[in-house]
N, C-alpha and C positions, 0 to 999 in steps of 0.2 A: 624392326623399328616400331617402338609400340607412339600411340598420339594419346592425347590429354582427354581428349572424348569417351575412346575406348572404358581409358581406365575410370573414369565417371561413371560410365552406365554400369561398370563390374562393382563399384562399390557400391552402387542405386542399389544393384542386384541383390547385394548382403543385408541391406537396411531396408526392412520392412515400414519402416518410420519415416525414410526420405522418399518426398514426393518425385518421382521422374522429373526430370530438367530443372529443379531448383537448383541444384549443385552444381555450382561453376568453377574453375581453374585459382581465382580469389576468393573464394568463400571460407568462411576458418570452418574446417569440416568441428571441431566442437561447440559453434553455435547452431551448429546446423541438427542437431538430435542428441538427448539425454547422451553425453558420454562418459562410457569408463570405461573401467579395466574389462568389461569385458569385451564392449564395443573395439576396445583397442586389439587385444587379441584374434578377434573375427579378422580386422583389419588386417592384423600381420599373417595370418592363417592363409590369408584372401590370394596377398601379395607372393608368397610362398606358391601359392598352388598356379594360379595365373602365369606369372612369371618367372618362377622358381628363384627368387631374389629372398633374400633374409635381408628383414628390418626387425627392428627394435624399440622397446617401450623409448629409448631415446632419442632414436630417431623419429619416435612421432609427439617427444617431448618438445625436442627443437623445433617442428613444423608448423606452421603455425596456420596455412593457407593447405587449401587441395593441391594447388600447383607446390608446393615445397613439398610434400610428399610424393606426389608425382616427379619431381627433380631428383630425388633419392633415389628412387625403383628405375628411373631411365639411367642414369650414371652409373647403376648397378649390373643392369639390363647388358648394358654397351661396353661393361669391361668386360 
């Protein structure tokens, strides 16, 4: 069972830019630090290695929140 906190600090981890505990479960993780493509692939790199779950530039097209990504990689996680 993975929690919402966990995967917070694992993404704090990746981003040299976000402050520890700014990032919360509602924050749109692209106001939260310059993002792109490459930001985005760190992210799906991150999700992969952590979890061993594949996501996609689409799936973090549609997300729009930390916790919507996080909904993805848990449903993923749990099948």
């Amino acid at each position: 069972m993975i929690i919402v906190e966990d995967f917070i600090s694992k993404i704090e981890a990746e981003f040299d830019e976000l402050e520890p505990g700014k990032l919360k479960p509602e924050s749109n993780f692209r106001d939260m630090f310059d993002w792109n493509s490459i930001n985005a692939l760190v992210l799906i790199a991150m999700v992969k290695t952590e979890y061993d779950v594949t996501i996609n530039a689409d799936d973090l097209t549609k997300a729009k929140t930390v916790n919507d990504v996080f909904a993805i990689v848990k449903q993923r996680v749990e099948n």
